[in-house]
BASEVO-972589 format. One line per 4 residues: number of its first residue (from 0); their letters; for each residue y, x, z of C-alpha. Coordinates in nm, 3 decimals, decimal comma. Layout:
NUM = A = Y X Z | ...;
This chain:
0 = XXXX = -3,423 0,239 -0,200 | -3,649 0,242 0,106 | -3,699 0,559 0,282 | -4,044 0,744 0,223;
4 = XXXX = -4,131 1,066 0,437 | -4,132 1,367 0,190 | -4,485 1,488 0,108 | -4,642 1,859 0,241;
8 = XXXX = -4,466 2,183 0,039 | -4,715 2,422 -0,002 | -4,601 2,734 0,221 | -4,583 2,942 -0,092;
12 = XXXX = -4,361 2,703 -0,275 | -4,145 2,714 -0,006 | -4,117 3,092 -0,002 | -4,083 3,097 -0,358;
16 = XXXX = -3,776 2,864 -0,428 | -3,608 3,037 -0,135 | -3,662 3,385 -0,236 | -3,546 3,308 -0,588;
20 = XXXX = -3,178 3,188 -0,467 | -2,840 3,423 -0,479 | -2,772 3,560 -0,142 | -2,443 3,275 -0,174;
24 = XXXX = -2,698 2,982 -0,196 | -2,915 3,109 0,090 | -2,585 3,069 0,292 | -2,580 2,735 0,227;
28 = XXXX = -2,888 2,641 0,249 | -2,893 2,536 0,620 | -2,631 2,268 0,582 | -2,809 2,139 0,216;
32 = XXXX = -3,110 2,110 0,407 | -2,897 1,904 0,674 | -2,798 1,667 0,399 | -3,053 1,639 0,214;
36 = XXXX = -3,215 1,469 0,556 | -2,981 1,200 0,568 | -3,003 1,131 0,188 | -3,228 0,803 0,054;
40 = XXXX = -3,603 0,815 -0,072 | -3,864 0,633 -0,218 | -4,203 0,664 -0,324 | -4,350 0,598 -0,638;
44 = XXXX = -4,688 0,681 -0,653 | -4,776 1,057 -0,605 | -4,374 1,139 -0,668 | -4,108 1,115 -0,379;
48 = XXXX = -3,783 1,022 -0,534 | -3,427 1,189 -0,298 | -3,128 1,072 -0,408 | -2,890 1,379 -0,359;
52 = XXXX = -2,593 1,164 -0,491 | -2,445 0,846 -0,722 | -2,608 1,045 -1,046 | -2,837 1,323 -0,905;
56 = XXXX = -3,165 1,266 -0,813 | -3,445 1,504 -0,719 | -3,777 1,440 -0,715 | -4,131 1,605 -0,570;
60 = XXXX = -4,408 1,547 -0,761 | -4,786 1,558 -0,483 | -5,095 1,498 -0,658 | -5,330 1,470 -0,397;
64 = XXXX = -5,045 1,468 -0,115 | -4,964 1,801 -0,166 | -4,653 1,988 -0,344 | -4,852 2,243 -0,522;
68 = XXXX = -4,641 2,439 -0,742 | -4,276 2,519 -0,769 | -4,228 2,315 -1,080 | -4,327 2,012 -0,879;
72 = XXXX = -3,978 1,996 -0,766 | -3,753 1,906 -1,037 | -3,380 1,852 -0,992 | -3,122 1,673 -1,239;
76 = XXXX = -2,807 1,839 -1,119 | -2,650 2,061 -1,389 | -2,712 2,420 -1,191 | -3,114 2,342 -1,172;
80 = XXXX = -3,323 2,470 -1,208 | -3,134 2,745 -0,975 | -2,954 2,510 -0,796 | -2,989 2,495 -0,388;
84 = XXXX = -3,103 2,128 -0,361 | -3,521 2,196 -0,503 | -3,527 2,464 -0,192 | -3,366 2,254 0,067;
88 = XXXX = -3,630 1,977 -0,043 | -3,855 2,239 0,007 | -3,760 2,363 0,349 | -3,715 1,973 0,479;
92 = XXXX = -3,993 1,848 0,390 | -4,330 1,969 0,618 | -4,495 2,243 0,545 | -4,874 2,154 0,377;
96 = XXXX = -5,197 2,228 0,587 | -5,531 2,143 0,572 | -5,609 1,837 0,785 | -5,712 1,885 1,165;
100 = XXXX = -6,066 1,693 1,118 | -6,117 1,588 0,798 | -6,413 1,313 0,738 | -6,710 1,535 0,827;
104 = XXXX = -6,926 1,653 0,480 | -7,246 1,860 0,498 | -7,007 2,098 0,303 | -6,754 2,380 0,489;
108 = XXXX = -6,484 2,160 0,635 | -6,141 2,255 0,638 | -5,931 2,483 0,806 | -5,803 2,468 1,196;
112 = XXXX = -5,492 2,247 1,271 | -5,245 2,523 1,217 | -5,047 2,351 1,522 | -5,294 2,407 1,731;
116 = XXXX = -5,272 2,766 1,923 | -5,609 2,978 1,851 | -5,729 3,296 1,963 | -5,867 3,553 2,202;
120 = XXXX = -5,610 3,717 2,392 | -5,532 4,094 2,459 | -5,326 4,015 2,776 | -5,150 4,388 2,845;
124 = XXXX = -5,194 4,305 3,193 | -5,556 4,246 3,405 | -5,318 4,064 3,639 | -5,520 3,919 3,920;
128 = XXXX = -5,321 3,662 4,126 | -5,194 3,628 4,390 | -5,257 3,968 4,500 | -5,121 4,148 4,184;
132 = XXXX = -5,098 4,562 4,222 | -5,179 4,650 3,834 | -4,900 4,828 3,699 | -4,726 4,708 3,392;
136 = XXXX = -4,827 4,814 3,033 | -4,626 4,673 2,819 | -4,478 5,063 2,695 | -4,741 5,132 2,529;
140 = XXXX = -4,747 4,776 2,357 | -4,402 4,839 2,265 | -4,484 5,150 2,051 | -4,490 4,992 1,708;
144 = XXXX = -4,542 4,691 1,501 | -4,843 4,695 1,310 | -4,841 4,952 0,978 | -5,049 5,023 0,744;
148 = XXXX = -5,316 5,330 0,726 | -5,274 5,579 0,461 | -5,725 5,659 0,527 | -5,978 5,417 0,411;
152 = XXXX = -6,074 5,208 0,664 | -6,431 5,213 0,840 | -6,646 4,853 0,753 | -6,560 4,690 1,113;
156 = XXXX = -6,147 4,789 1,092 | -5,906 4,569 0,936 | -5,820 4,719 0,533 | -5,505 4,809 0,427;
160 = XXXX = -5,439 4,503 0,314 | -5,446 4,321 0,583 | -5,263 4,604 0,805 | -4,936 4,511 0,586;
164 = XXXX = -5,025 4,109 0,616 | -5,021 4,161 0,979 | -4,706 4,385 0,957 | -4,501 4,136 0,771;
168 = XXXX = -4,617 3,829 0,989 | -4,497 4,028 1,285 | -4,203 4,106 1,112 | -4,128 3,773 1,052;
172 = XXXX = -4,178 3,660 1,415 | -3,988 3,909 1,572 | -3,665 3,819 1,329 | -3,749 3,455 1,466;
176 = XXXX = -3,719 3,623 1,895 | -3,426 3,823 1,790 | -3,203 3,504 1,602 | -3,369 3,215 1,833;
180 = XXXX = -3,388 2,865 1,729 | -3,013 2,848 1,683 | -3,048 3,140 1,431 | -3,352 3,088 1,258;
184 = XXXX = -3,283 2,892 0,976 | -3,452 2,784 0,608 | -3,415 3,129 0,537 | -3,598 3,281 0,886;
188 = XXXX = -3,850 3,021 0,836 | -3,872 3,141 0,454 | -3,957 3,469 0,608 | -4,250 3,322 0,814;
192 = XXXX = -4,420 3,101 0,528 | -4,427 3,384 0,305 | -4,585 3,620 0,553 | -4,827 3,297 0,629;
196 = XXXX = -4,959 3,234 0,238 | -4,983 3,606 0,212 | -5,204 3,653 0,551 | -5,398 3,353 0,416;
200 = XXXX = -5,476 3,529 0,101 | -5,611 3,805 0,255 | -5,876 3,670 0,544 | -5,635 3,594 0,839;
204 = XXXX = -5,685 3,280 0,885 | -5,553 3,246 1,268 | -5,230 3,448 1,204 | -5,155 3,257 0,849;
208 = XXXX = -5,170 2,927 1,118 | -4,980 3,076 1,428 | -4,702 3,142 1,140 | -4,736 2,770 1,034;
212 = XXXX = -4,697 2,661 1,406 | -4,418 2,833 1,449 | -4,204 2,697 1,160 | -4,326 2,349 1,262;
216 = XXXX = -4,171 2,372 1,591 | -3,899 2,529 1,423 | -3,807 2,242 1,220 | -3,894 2,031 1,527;
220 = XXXX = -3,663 2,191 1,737 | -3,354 2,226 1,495 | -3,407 1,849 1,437 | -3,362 1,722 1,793;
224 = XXXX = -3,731 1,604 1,785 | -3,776 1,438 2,127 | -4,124 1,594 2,115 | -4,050 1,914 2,062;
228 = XXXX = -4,101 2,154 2,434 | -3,983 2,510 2,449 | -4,310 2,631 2,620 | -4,470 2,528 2,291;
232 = XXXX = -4,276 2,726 2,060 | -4,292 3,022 2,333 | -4,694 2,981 2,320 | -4,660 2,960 1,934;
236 = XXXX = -4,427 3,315 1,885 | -4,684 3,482 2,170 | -5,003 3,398 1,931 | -4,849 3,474 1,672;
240 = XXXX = -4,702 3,841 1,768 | -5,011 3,927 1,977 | -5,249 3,859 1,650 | -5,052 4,029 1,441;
244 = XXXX = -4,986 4,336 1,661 | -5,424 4,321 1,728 | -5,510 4,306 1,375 | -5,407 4,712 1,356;
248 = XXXX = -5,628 4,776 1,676 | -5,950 4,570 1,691 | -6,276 4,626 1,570 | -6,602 4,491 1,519;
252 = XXXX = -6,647 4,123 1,713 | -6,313 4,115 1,847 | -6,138 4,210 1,518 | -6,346 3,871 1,409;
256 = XXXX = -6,160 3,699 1,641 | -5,819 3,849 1,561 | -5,908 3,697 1,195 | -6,016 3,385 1,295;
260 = XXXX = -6,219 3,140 1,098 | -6,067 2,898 0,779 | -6,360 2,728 0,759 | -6,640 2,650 0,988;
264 = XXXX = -6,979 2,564 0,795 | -7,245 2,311 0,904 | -7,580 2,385 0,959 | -7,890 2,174 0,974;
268 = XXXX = -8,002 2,056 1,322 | -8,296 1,823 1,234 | -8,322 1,491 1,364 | -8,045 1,388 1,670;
272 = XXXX = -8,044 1,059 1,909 | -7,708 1,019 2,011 | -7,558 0,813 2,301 | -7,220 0,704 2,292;
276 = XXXX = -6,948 0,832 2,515 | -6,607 0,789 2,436 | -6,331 0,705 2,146 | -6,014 0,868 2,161;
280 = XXXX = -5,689 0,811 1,918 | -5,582 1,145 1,705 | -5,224 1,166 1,651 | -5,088 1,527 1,532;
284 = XXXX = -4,757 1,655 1,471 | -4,873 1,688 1,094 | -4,880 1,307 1,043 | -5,253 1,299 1,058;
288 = XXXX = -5,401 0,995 1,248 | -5,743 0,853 1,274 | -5,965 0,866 1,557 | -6,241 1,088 1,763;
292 = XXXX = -6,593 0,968 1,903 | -6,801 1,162 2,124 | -7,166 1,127 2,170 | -7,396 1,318 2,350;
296 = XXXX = -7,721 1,435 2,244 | -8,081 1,377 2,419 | -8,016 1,761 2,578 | -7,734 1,716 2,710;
300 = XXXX = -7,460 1,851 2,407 | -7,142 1,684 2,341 | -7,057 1,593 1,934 | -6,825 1,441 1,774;
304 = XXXX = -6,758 1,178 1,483 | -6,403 1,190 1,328 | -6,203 1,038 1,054 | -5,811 1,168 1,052;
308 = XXXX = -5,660 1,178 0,762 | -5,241 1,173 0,685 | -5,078 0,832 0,852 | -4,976 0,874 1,191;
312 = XXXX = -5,048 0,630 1,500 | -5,081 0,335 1,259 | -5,400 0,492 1,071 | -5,554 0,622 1,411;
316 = XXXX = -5,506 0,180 1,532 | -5,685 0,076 1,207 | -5,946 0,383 1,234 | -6,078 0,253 1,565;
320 = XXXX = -6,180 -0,074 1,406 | -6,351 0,100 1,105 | -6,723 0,190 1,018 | -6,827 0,507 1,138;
324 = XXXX = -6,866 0,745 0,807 | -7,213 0,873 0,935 | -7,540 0,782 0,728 | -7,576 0,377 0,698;
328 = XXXX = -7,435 0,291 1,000 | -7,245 -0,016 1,058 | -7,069 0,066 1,396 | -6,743 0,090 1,404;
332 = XXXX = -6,544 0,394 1,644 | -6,546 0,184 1,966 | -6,858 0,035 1,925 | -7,009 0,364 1,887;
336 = XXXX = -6,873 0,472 2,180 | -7,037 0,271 2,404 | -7,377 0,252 2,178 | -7,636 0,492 2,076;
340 = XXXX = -7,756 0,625 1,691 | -8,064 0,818 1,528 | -7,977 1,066 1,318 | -8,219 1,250 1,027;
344 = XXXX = -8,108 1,540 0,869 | -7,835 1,575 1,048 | -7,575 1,850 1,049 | -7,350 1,988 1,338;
348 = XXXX = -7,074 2,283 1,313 | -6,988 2,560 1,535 | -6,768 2,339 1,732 | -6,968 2,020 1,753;
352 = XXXX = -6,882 1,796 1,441 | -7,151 1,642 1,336 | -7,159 1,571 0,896 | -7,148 1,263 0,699;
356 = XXXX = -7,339 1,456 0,379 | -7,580 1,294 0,126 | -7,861 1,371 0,328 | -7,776 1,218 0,666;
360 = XXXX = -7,931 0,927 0,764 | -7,865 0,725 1,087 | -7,975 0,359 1,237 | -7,818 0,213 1,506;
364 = XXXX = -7,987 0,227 1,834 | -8,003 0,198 2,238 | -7,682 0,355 2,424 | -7,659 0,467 2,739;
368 = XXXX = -7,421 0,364 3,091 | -7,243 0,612 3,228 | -7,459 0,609 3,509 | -7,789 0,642 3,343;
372 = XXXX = -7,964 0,963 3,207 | -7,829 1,177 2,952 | -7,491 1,074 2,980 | -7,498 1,068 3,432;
376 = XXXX = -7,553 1,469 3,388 | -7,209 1,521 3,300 | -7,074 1,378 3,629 | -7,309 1,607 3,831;
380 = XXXX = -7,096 1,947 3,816 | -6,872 1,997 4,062 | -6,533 1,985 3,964 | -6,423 2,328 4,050;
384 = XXXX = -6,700 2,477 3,791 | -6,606 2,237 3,529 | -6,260 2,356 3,535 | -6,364 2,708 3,515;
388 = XXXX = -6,544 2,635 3,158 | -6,278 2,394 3,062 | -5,966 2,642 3,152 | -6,143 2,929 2,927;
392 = XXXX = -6,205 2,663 2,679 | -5,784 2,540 2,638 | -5,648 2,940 2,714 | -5,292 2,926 2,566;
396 = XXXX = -5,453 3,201 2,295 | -5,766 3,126 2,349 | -5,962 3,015 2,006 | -6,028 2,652 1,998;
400 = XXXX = -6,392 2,518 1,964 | -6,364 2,195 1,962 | -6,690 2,140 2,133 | -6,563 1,900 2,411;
404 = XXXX = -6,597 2,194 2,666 | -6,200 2,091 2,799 | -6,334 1,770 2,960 | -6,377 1,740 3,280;
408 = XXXX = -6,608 1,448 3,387 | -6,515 1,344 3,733 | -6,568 1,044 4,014 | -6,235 0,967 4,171;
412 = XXXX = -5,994 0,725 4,417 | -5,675 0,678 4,285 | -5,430 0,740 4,506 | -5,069 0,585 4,300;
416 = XXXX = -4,803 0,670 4,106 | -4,628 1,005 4,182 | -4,279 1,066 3,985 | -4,259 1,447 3,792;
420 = XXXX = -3,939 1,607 3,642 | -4,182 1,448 3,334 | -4,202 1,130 3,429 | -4,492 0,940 3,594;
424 = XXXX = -4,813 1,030 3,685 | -5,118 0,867 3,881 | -5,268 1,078 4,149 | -5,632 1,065 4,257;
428 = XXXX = -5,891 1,234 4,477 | -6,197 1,411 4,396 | -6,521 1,414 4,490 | -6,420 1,698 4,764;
432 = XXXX = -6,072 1,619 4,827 | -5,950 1,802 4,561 | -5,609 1,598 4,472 | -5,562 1,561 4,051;
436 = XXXX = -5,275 1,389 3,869 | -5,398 1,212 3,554 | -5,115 1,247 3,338 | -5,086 1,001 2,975;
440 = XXXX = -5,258 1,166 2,683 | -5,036 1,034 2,419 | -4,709 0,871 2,528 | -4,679 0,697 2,143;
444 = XXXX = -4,582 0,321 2,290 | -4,833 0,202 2,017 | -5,073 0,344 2,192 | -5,268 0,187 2,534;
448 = XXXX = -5,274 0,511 2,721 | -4,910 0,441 2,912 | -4,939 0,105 3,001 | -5,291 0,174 3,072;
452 = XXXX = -5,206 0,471 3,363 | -4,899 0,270 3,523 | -5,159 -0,028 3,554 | -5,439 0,181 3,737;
456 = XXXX = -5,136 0,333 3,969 | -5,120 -0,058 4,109 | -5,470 -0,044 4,227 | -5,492 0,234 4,502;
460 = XXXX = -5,828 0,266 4,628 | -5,990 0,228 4,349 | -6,268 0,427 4,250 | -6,294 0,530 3,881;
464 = XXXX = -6,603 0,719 3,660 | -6,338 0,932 3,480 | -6,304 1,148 3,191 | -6,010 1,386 3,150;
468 = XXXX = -5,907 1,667 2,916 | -5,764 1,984 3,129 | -5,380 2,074 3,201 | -5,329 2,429 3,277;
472 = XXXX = -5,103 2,432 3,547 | -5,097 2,531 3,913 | -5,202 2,201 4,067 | -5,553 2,025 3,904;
476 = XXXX = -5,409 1,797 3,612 | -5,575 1,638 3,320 | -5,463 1,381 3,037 | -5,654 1,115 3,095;
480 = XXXX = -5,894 0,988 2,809 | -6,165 0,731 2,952 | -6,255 0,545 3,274 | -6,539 0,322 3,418;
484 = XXXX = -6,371 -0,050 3,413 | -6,184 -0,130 3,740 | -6,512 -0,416 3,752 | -6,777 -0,170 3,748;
488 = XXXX = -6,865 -0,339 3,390 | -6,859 -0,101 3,084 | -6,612 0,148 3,031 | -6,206 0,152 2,861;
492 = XXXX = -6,120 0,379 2,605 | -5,777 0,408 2,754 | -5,575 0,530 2,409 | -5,745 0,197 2,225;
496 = XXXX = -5,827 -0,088 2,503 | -5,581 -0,219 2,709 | -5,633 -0,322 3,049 | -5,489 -0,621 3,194;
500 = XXXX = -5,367 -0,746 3,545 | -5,723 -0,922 3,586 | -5,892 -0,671 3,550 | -5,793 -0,491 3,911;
504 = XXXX = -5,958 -0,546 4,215 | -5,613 -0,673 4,327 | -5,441 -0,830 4,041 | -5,105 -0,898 4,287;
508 = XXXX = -5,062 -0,560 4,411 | -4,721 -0,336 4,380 | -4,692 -0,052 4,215 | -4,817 0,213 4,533;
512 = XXXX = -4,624 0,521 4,561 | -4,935 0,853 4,685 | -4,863 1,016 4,964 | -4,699 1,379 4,883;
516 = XXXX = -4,959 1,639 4,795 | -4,976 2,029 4,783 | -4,924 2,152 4,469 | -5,177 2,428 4,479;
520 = XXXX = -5,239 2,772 4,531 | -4,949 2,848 4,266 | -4,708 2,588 4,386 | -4,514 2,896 4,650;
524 = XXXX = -4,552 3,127 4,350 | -4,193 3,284 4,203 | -4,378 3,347 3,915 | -4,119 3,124 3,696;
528 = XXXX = -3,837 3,367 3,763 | -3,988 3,560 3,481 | -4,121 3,258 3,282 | -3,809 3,123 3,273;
532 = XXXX = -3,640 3,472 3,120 | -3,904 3,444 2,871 | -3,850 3,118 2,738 | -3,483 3,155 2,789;
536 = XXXX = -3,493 3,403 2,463 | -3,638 3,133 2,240 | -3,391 2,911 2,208 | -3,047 3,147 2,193;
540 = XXXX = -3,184 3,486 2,097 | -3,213 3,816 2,192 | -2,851 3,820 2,296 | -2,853 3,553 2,501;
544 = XXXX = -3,149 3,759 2,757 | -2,888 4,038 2,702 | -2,584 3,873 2,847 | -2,782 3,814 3,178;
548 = XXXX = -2,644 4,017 3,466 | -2,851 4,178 3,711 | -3,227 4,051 3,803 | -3,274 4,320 4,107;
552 = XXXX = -3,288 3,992 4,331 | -3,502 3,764 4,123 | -3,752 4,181 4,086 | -3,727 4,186 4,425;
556 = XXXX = -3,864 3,847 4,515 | -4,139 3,882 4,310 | -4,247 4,195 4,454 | -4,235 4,054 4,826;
560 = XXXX = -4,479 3,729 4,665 | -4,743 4,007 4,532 | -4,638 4,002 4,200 | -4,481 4,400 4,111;
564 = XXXX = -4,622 4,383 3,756 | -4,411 4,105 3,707 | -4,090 4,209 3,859 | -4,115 4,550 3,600;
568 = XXXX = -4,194 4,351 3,315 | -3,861 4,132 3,438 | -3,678 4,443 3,467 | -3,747 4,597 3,174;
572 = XXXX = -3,732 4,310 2,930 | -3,360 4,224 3,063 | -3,280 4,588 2,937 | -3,439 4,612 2,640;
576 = XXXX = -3,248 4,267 2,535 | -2,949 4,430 2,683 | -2,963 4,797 2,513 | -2,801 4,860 2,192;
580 = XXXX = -2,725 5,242 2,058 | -2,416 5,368 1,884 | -2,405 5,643 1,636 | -2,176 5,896 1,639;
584 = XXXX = -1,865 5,705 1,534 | -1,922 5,435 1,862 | -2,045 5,185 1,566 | -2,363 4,964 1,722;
588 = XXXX = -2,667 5,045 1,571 | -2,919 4,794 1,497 | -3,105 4,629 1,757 | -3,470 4,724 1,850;
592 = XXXX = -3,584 4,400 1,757 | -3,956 4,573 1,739 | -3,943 4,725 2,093 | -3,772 4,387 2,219;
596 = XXXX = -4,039 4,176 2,066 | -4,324 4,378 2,219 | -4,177 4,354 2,564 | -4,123 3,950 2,541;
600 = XXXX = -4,467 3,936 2,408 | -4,632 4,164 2,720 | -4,416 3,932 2,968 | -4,490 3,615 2,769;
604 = XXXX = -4,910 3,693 2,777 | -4,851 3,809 3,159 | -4,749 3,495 3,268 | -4,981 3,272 3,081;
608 = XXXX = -5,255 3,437 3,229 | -5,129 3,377 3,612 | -5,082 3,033 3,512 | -5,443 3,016 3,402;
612 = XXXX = -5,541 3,194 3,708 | -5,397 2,948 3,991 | -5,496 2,694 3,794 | -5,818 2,809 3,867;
616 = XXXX = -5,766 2,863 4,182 | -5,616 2,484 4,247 | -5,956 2,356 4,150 | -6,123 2,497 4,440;
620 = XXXX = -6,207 2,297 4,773 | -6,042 2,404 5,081 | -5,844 2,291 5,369 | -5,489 2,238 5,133;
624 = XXXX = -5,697 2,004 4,954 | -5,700 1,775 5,227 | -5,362 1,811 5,349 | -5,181 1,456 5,285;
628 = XXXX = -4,868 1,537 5,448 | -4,547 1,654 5,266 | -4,395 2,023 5,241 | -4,059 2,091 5,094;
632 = XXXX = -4,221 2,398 4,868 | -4,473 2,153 4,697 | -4,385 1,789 4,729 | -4,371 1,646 4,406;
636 = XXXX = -3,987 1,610 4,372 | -3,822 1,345 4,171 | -3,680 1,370 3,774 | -3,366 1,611 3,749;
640 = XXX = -3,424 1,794 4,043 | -3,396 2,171 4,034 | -3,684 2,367 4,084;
């Protein structure tokens, strides 16, 4: 047999086969999962074939990619169907979502990639950095989990309903905080996809998807995935808790936000001439590939063409090389990023796709240089205002449009190579003498974007027409997408085209190493005493937050840097992981998880938005933006150092 990846469970199939096992099967569900993993597969047609053993096999039958229904997973072991082996299928395989960016259709397009982290915040802090004297509120977020009214509620209040949706999603995600990764299991993760088809069912879109997240990077992180980053599941388990706990409290515009959006419709917008901009490869940790074009319209507005369907990197290589699906086009991806199209009858959603319905026609036409009119606009903001835009565009909770407005469109001199606990990035100068590392978009080695960066790092001096997608972080960062060739001829999609020696100013030059660089205004702050507490739950637990001794000195240090909101937050989340009651007998009462949950979630928003506030700060011009010379509190230091 040859192995096959097992197709998308629906969440609710999932839930189902693990809510209908004895509590002695759950127990072993874990290590059946485990083996099931390692077992053989094949594919024939829409059914995945697992061989559990020498005369056993199991099989999942996806019409249309998708596990459906629970009798879609049949079993031939004597004890089916209530045996443990059609759950742990379940739980290994991935759990179904609609696709990130489906092929554009004039119709309502799918749902949000559920990976991706939505949403408007309610930060329980107005923490303004560096000089931060607000004092903490995360009490009174700590109250209570979300419950449901007993009164009827007014038109612009979440119903009922939806009150015990977001209950038992928060439910679900504290029980996640208080086990950690090490403890959350098929079972825990059980928890969350129920909570996620039932949120779905009843209009909340964004926390149904923050669920899904969550047991993604679950799986991801139980599996060893090399991928898989803590600060990602910590985002995920903050978006997730802080929707859920808003749905009981918002009204009107922002309680539309707190429900979020499962589809977003197109609407006409007439006749469009586009100019080519960019491609870009789209790989997601769904096993969608395919790939993104942007064009901008005659006024200015960014759009874009997709086609990502399930297949990984290989389907976003072939994608690039495809026709566009828009009217009667004949350009493929990359040569439609570098030429131009009229569009009739043309239709655009909320965040900028533009639709391949019956009724759109497009010719090929005239595109425009980077340099020339509409396209040279893009370049003329100054840096420090793009990053603004961009940074309330790619929030960690902020909801995602789409609509190209994280780019940042800059004119650069690249500087080198500088070496992050990471890896590698290349450093370059602004316009202003702002310093920004480009970092790789994609590090797939399939993909150009790698080889691409280390390439450009042997050509210091150089100056580059760049486009980047923003990096939160306390030093000005972005992925880079696209450049103007090293030549000053056309432009490299850096995920598809590949640059070569000869195509550098210098094709014999060494790698350069940049000269050290500030790191920012946030590269002094302390402020990752307490991010570091936070994320330090995720992986162990509750407990593991509990067993830390006293933080007086780490409180006390961020005090003296400005930061008192964060020092009580520190304090009192180390003792609300630490407290546990006894009854009368001296037996330990259960935990708080509730109160424990809303005090990781007030530190865990805190933090993220200081983060986004140097970051904002970095972008500005000013006299540490010229500084060349290197300072032991923000020299770039090299991989494995401590921080």
């Amino acid at each position: 047999m040859t192995a096959a990846p097992l197709p998308p469970v629906a969440p609710e199939v999932t839930a189902t086969l693990v809510e209908d096992l004895s509590p002695r099967l759950r127990k072993r569900l874990d290590a059946a999962v485990t083996k099931l993993g390692s077992r053989p597969t094949h594919r024939d047609g829409e059914t995945v074939t697992i061989a559990v053993d020498d005369d056993t096999e199991l099989r999942l039958h996806a019409p249309g990619g998708v596990v459906a229904t629970v009798d879609a997973i049949t079993c031939g072991c004597l004890l089916a169907p209530a045996c443990v082996h059609r759950a742990a299928a379940a739980c290994a395989a991935p759990a179904a979502a609609p696709a990130p960016e489906p092929a554009a259709e004039s119709a309502p397009d799918a749902a949000p990639d559920p990976a991706a982290q939505p949403a408007a915040p309610t930060v329980p802090d107005s923490t303004p950095p560096p000089g931060d004297t607000t004092p903490p509120t995360a009490p009174a977020l700590a109250t209570s989990p979300p419950s449901t009214p007993a009164t009827a509620p007014a038109p612009d209040e979440a119903t009922p309903a939806q009150r015990e949706a977001a209950a038992a999603l928060w439910s679900a995600g504290a029980a996640v905080l208080e086990a950690g990764v090490d403890g959350a299991g098929a079972v825990a993760q059980a928890a969350l996809l129920r909570a996620a088809h039932t949120a779905r069912l009843r209009q909340l879109p964004r926390g149904a998807s923050a669920a899904l997240s969550v047991v993604t990077l679950l799986r991801a992180a139980r599996a060893g995935d090399p991928s898989y980053r803590t600060a990602d599941l910590v985002t995920a388990l903050a978006e997730l808790l802080g929707t859920a706990h808003r749905v009981g409290t918002a009204s009107g515009a922002e309680l539309a936000a707190v429900r979020g959006r499962a589809r977003r419709p197109y609407s006409p917008d007439g006749s469009l001439r586009l100019y080519g901009l960019f491609s870009e490869p789209v790989v997601t940790d769904s096993g969608h590939g395919g790939a993104r074009t942007w064009v901008v319209t005659a006024d200015g507005r960014l759009c874009t063409v997709g086609d990502v369907a399930p297949g990984g990197v290989g389907r976003a290589l072939g994608v690039a090389d495809r026709t566009v699906r828009l009217g009667d086009t004949a350009l493929t991806h990359r040569e439609l990023g570098r030429a131009g199209l009229a569009v009739s009858g043309a239709t655009v959603s909320s965040d900028g796709r533009l639709g391949a319905g019956k009724g759109v026609k497009a010719v090929t036409a005239r595109g425009a240089a980077w340099t020339e009119p509409p396209l040279a606009a893009l370049w003329e903001t100054p840096p420090a205002e793009q990053a603004a835009c961009a940074l309330r565009s790619v929030s960690r909770y902020a909801e995602p449009d789409g609509g190209g407005r994280d780019l940042l469109f800059l004119d650069v001199e690249l500087l080198g190579a500088v070496g992050e606990s990471g890896g590698t990035c290349l450093l370059a100068r602004c316009d202003g003498g702002v310093p920004v590392r480009l970092a790789v978009a994609d590090d797939d080695p399939a993909l150009a974007h790698r080889d691409n960066l280390m390439l450009l790092a042997t050509a210091p001096g150089t100056r580059l027409r760049i486009i980047g997608r923003l990096v939160p972080a306390p030093h000005p960062r972005l992925t880079l997408l696209a450049c103007s060739h090293p030549t000053g001829e056309s432009t490299v999609d850096l995920g598809f085209d590949r640059l070569s020696r000869a195509d550098l100013p210098d094709p014999g030059a060494p790698v350069h190493s940049a000269p050290y660089q500030p790191g920012g205004p946030g590269a002094e702050s302390p402020l990752h005493l307490l991010e570091r507490r936070v994320e330090q739950t995720v992986p162990a637990g509750r407990a593991a937050l509990g067993m830390v001794g006293d933080v007086t000195a780490e409180a006390r240090r961020l005090r003296r840097a400005g930061l008192p909101t964060a020092a009580s937050l520190l304090t009192t989340l180390r003792a609300s992981a630490a407290r546990r009651e006894r009854d009368l007998f001296g037996r330990l009462l259960p935990a708080d998880t509730d109160g424990f949950a809303a005090h990781w979630l007030a530190a865990a928003r805190y933090t993220a938005a200081v983060a986004e506030s140097l970051c904002a700060a970095a972008w500005e011009p000013g006299p540490a933006a010229l500084t060349h010379g290197p300072t032991e509190a923000t020299a770039p230091r090299p991989a494995g150092s401590p921080r």
